[in-house]
C-alpha positions as CSV (number, residue, x, y, z in Angstrom):
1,X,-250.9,69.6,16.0
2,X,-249.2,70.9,13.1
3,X,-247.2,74.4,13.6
4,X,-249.5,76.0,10.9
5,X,-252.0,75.2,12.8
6,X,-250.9,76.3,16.0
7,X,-250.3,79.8,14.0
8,X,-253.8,79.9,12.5
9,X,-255.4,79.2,16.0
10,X,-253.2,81.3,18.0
11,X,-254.0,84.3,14.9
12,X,-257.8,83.8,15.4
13,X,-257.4,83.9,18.9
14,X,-255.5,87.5,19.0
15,X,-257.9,88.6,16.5
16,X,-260.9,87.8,18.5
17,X,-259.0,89.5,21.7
18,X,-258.5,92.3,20.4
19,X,-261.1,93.4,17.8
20,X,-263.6,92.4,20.1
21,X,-264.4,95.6,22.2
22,X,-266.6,98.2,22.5
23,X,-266.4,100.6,19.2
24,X,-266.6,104.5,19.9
25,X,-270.0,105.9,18.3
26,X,-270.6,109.6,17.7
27,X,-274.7,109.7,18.7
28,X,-276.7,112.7,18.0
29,X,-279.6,112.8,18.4
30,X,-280.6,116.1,15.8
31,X,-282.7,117.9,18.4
32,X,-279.6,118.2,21.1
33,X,-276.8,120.5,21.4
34,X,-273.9,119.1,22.5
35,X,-270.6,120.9,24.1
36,X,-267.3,119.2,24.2
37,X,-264.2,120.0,26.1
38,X,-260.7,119.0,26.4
39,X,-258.4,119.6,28.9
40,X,-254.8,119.5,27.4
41,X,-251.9,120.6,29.9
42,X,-252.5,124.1,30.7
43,X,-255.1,124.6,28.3
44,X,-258.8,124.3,27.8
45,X,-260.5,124.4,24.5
46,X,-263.4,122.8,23.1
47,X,-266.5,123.6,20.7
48,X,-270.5,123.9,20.8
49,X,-272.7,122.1,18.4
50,X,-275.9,122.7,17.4
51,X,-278.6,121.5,15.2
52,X,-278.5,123.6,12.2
53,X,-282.5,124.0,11.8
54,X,-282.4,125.4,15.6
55,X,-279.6,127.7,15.8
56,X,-281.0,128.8,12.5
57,X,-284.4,129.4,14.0
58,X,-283.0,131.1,17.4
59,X,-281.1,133.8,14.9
60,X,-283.5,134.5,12.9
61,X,-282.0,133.5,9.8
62,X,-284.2,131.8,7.0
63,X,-282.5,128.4,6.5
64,X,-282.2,127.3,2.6
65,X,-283.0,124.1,1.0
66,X,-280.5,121.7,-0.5
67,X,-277.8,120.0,0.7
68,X,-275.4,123.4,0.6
69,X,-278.3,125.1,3.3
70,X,-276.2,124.2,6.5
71,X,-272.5,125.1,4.6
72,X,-274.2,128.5,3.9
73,X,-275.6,129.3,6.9
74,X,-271.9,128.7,8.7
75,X,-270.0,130.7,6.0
76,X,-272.9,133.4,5.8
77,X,-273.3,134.1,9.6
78,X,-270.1,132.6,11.3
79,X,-270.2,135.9,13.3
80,X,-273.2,135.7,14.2
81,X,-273.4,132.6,15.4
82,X,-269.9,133.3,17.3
83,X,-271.5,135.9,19.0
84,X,-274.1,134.0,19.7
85,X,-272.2,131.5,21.3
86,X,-270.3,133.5,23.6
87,X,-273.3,135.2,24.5
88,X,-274.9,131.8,25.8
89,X,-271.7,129.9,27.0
90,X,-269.7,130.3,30.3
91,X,-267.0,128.6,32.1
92,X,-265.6,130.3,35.6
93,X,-263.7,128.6,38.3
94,X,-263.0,129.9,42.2
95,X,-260.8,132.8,40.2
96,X,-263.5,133.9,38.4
97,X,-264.8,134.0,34.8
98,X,-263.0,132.6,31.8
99,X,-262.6,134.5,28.5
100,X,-263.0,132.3,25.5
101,X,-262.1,133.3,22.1
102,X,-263.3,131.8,18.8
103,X,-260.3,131.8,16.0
104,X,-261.1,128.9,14.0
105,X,-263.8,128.7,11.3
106,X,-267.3,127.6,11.7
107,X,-268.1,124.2,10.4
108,X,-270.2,121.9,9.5
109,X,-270.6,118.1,11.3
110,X,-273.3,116.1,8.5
111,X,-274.5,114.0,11.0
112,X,-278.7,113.7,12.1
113,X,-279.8,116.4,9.6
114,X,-276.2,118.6,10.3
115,X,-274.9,120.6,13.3
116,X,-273.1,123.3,12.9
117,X,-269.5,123.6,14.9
118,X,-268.6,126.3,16.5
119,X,-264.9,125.8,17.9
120,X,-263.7,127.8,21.2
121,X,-260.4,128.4,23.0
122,X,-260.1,129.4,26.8
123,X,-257.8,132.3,26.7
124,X,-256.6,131.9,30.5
125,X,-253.8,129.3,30.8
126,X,-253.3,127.3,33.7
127,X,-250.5,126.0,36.0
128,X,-252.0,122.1,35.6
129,X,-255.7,120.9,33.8
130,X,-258.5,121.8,35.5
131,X,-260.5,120.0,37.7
132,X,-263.0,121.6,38.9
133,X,-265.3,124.4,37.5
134,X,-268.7,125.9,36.4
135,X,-270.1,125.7,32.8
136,X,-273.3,127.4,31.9
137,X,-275.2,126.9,29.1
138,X,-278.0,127.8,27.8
139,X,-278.4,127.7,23.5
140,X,-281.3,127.1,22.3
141,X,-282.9,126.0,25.5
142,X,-283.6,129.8,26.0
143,X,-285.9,130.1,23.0
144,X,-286.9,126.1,22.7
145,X,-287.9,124.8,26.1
146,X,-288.1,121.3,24.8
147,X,-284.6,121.0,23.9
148,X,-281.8,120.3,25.5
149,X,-277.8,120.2,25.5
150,X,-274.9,117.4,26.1
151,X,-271.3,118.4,28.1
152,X,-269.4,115.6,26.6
153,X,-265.7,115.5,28.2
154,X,-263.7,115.0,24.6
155,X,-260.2,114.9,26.1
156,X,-258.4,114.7,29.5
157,X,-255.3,112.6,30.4
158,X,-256.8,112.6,34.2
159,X,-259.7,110.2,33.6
160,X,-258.4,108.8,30.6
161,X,-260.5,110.1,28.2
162,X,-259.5,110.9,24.5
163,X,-261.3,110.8,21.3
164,X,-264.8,110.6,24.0
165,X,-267.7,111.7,21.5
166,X,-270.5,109.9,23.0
167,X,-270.3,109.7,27.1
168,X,-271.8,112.6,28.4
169,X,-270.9,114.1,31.8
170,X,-274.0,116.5,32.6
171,X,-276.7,117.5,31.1
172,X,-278.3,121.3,30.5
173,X,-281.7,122.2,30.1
174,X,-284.7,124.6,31.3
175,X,-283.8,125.3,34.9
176,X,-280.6,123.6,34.9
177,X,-278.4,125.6,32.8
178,X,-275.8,125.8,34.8
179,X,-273.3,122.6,35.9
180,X,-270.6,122.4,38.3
181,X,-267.8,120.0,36.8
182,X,-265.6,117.8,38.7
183,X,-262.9,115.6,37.5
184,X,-261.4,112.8,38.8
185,X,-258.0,111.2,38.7
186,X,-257.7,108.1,37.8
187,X,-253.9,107.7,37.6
188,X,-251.0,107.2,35.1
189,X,-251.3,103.4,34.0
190,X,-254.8,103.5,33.2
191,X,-254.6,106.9,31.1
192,X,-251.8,105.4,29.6
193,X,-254.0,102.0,28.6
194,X,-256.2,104.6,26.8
195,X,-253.7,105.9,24.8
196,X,-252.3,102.5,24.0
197,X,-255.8,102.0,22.1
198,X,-255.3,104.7,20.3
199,X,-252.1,103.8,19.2
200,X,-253.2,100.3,18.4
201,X,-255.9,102.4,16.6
202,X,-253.5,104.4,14.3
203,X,-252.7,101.2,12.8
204,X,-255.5,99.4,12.6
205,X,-257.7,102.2,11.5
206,X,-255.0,103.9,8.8
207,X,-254.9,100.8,6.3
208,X,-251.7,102.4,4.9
209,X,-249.7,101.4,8.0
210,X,-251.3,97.8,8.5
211,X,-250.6,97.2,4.4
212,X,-246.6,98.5,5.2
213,X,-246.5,95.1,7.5
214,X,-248.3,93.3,4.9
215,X,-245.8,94.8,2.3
216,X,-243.1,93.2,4.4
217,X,-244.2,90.0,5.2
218,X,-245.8,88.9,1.4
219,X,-242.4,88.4,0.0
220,X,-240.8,87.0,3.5
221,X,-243.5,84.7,3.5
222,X,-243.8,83.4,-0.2
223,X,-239.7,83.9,-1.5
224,X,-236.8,82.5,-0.2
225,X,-233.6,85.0,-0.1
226,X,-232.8,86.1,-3.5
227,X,-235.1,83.6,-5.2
228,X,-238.0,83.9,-7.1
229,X,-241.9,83.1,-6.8
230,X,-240.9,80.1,-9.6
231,X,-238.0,78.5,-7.6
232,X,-238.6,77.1,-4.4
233,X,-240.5,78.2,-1.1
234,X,-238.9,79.0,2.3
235,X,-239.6,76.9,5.1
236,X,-241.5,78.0,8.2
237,X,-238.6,78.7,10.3
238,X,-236.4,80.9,7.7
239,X,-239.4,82.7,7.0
240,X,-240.6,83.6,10.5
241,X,-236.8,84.5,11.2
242,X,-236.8,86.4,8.6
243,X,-240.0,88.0,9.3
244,X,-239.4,88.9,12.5
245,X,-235.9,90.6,12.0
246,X,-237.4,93.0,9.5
247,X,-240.3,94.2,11.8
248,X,-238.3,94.5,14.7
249,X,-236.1,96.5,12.6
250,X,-239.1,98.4,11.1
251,X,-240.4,98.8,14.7
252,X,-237.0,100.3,15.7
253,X,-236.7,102.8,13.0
254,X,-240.4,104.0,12.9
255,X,-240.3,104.3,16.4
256,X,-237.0,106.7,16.3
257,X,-238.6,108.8,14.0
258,X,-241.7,109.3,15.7
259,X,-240.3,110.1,19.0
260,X,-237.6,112.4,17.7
261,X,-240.5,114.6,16.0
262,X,-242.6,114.8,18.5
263,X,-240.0,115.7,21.5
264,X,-238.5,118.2,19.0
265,X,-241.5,120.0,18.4
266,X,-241.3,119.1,15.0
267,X,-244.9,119.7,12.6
268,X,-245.2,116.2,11.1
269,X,-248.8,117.2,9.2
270,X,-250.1,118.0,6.0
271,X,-250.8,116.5,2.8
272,X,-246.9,116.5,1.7
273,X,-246.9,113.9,4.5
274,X,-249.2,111.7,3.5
275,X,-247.4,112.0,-0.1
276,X,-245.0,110.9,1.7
277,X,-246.1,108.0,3.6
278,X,-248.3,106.5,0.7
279,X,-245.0,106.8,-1.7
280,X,-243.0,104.7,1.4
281,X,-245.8,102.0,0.8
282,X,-245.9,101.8,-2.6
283,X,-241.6,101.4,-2.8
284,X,-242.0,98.5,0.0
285,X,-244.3,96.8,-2.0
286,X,-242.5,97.0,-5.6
287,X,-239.1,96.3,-3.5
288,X,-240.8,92.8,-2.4
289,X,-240.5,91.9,-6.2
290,X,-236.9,92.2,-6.7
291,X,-233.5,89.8,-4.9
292,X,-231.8,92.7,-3.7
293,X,-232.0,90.8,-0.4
294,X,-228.3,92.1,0.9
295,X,-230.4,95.6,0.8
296,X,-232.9,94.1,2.5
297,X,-233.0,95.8,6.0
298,X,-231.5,98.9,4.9
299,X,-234.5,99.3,2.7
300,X,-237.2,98.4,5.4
301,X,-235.9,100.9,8.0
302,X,-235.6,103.4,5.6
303,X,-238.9,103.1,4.5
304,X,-240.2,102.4,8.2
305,X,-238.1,105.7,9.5
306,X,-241.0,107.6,6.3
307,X,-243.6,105.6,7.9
308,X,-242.3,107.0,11.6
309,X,-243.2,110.7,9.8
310,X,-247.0,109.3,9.5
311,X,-247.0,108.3,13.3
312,X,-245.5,111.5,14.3
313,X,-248.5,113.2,12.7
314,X,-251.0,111.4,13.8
315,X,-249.9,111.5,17.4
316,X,-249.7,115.0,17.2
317,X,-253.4,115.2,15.3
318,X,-254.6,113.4,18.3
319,X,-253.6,116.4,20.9
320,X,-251.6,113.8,23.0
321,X,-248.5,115.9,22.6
322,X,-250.2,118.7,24.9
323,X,-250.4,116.1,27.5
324,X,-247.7,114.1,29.2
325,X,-245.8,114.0,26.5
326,X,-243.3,110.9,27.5
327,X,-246.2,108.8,29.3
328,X,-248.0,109.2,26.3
329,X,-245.4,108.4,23.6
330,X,-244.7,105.4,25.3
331,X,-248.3,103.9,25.6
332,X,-248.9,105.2,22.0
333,X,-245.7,103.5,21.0
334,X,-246.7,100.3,22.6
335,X,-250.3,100.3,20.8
336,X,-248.8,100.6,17.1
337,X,-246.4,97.8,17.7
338,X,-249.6,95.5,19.7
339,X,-251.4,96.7,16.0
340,X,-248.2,95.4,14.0
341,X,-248.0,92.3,15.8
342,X,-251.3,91.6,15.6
343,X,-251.1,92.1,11.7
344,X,-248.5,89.7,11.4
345,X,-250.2,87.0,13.6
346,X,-253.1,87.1,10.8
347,X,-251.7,87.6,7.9
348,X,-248.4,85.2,7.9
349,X,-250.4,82.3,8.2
350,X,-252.2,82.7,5.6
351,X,-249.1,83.4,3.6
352,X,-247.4,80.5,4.9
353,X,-250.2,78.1,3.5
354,X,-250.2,79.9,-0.1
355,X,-246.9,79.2,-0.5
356,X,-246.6,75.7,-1.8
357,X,-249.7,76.2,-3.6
358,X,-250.0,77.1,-7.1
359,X,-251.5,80.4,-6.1
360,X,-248.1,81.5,-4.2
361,X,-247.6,83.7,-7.6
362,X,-250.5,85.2,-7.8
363,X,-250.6,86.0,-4.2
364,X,-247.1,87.7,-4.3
365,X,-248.3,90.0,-7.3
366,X,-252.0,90.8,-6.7
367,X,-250.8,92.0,-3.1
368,X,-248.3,94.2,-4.7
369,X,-250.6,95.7,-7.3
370,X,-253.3,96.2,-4.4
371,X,-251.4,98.1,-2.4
372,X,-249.7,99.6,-5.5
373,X,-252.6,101.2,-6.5
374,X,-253.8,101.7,-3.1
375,X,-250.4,104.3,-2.6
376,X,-251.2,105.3,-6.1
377,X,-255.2,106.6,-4.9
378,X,-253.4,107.9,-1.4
379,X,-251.2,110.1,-3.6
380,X,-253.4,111.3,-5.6
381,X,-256.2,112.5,-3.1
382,X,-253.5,113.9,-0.9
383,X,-251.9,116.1,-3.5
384,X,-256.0,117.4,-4.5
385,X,-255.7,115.9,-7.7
386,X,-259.1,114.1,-7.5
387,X,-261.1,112.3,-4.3
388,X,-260.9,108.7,-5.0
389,X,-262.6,108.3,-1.7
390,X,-259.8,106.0,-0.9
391,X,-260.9,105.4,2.5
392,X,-264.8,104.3,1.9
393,X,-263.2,101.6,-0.6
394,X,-260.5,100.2,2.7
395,X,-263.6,100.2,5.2
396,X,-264.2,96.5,4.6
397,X,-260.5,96.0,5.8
398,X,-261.2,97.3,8.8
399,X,-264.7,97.5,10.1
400,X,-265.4,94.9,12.5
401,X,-267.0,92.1,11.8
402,X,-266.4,92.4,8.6
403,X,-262.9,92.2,8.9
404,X,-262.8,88.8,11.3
405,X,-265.5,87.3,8.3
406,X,-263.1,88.1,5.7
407,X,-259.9,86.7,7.6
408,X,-262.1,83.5,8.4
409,X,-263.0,83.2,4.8
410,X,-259.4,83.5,3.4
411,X,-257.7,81.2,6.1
412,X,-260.3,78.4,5.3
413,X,-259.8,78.9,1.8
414,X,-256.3,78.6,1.8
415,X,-256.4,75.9,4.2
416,X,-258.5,74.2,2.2
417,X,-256.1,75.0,-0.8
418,X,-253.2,74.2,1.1
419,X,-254.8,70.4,1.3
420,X,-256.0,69.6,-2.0
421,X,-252.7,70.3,-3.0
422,X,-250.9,68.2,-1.0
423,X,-253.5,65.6,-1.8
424,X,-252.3,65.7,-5.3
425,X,-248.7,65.7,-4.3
426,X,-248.2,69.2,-6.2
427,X,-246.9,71.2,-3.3
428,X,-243.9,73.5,-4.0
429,X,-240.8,72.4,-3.1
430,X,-239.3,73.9,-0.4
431,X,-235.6,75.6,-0.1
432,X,-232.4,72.9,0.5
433,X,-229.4,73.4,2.2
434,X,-226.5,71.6,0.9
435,X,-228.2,70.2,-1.8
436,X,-230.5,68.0,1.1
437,X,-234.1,69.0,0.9
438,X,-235.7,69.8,4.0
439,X,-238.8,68.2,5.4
440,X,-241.5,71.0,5.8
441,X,-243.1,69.0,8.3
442,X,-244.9,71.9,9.8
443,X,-247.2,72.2,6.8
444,X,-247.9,68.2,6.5
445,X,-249.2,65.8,9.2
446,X,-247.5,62.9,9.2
């Protein structure tokens, strides 16, 4: 077995590992209210929602036609319906009641005819999170019988769950509107193997982080040092060397930043970040064109320390920085670079048999105009400039199947590629030393 091959198997195989797991759904139903809470720390916070033709019904209000007849009814009775809410919602422990307040807007969720979201805050703080106490609820049960309502346990480092939006907990409805809750412990390693999937998530989900790795590897994979896409082609070894000194790097430097921010306190959020991060992308990528290869690793950790900005961000925009804080950097930590290896097992192979085909050019410049334009439409929709709906168009990237189909199809056909040419003896010559080619027997059987 040839060492491409070896790569190409052991790449499926870490694909298949992997991607194959069960993917988090949001299920309403349309006729259910659903209540979701998170226990962060000290605090406890969470919000109701509910169907927008029933809560409309239950206030009285005439609902509108058209798509803007949910957005309406949360902008034109938010205080209402906060009212409302507080009026049919209840937590209380062996201390007694707790007050919630309601400070953020209502919203809208457009999901099985729209609910309307109606975000809470406990206002009592606690010495650890919760786990144990009462939640009564009765919206919309009180006037509509038939219906009922979801407690859906969104966040809590205790059992491990984070980002939960379909596994309820209890249910509430006529003659049960009121639930004791008790949460279990299930220790530190296996809340911290959730967060490592949400890590691993943060790349494989934001396609601007797994198309940094792919900005890095292209020209590691199809130039040698300080040549050119028309001279000749690295061989395996220098190119994996090479490969894995700048992610290591890049893992080094992201990982700096990210932890700095977060233990600092720092706010790592916003659009001026993502401005940010997509411009980072868009330099890696044009940098891959050019020989300035004694720059080389300066380059990638600077623009991996911009990426470590992104991560920052997003771990905070998960919550997990309200939780234990270390524990949960380190999993997280561990699941980006698990995403980032796994990028590199999938996509270097296939590099590696482009690049003693005739296509090695095109490959090196149609992955830097993609992402090019790809930082380009991330700019823009950050800044408010226009919605290019950036993400819809990168959902093929990384929707699964779709994503292992697509991987299958393009290591096939550059296998296949990879063969005919050698059949016509037109592979591209590979790099000497001391004027004494060297055999690139781990692309050809012999």
């Amino acid at each position: 077995m040839t060492r491409t091959t070896f790569l190409v198997l052991v790449a499926l195989a870490t694909l298949a590992g992997v991607m194959l797991g069960p993917a988090r759904a949001r299920a309403h139903s349309g006729i259910q209210s659903y209540i979701y809470v998170s226990t962060l720390g000290s605090s406890v916070d969470g919000r109701v929602e509910y169907p927008v033709g029933d809560l409309a019904e239950v206030l009285g209000v005439e609902l509108g036609t058209g798509s803007t007849a949910a957005a309406e009814l949360a902008a034109g009775h938010a205080d209402a319906i906060r009212a409302y809410t507080d009026d049919h919602l209840a937590f209380a422990d062996g201390d007694g009641d707790w007050s919630l307040s309601f400070t953020e807007d209502v919203d809208v969720l457009p999901v099985a005819g729209n609910y309307i979201v109606v975000p809470f805050e406990v206002e009592q703080r606690f010495d650890a999170a919760p786990r144990s106490f009462r939640v009564e609820f009765d919206g919309i049960i009180h006037a509509e019988p038939e219906r009922d309502a979801l407690l859906v346990i969104e966040n809590d480092w205790g059992t491990a769950r984070f980002a939960n939006e379909a596994g309820h907990l209890v249910g509430f409805s006529v003659g049960m509107t009121s639930q004791a809750i008790e949460l279990d412990d299930v220790g530190a390693l296996t809340s911290m193997r959730a967060v490592r999937g949400l890590g691993t998530d943060a790349v494989r989900t934001a396609i601007q982080h797994l198309l940094f790795a792919v900005a890095i590897l292209t020209p590691v994979a199809l130039l040698t040092k300080g040549g050119s896409v028309g001279g000749a082609a690295p061989t395996v070894s220098a190119a994996t060397r090479r490969a894995a000194t700048l992610l290591a790097a890049s893992a080094v430097a992201h990982s700096v930043v990210m932890w700095t921010l977060v233990v600092a306190g720092i706010d790592a959020s916003g659009d001026a970040v993502g401005v940010l991060v997509a411009a980072s992308l868009g330099a890696m990528a044009v940098y891959g064109l050019w020989r300035f290869t004694e720059r080389e690793l300066l380059v990638v950790v600077a623009l991996s320390a911009v990426q470590g900005i992104g991560f920052a961000g997003d771990f905070v925009g998960r919550r997990l920085d309200q939780i234990d804080t270390p524990l949960a950097l380190i999993a997280f930590n561990i699941g980006m670079e698990v995403a980032v290896v796994v990028t590199a097992l999938l996509v270097f192979p296939l590099l590696l048999l482009v690049r003693r085909t005739a296509l090695a050019a095109a490959a090196l410049y149609g992955v830097t105009a993609v992402i090019c334009l790809y930082s380009a439409a991330w700019m823009i929709a950050r800044t408010g400039l226009a919605d290019l709906d950036d993400d819809r168009a990168a959902n093929p990237l990384r929707m699964w199947p779709r994503n292992l189909l697509l991987m299958l199809l393009a290591l096939a056909a550059a296998g296949v590629l990879f063969a005919w040419t050698a059949q016509r003896d037109r592979l591209r010559a590979v790099e000497t030393h001391g004027g004494v080619p060297e055999e690139d027997r781990e692309m050809v059987a012999t």
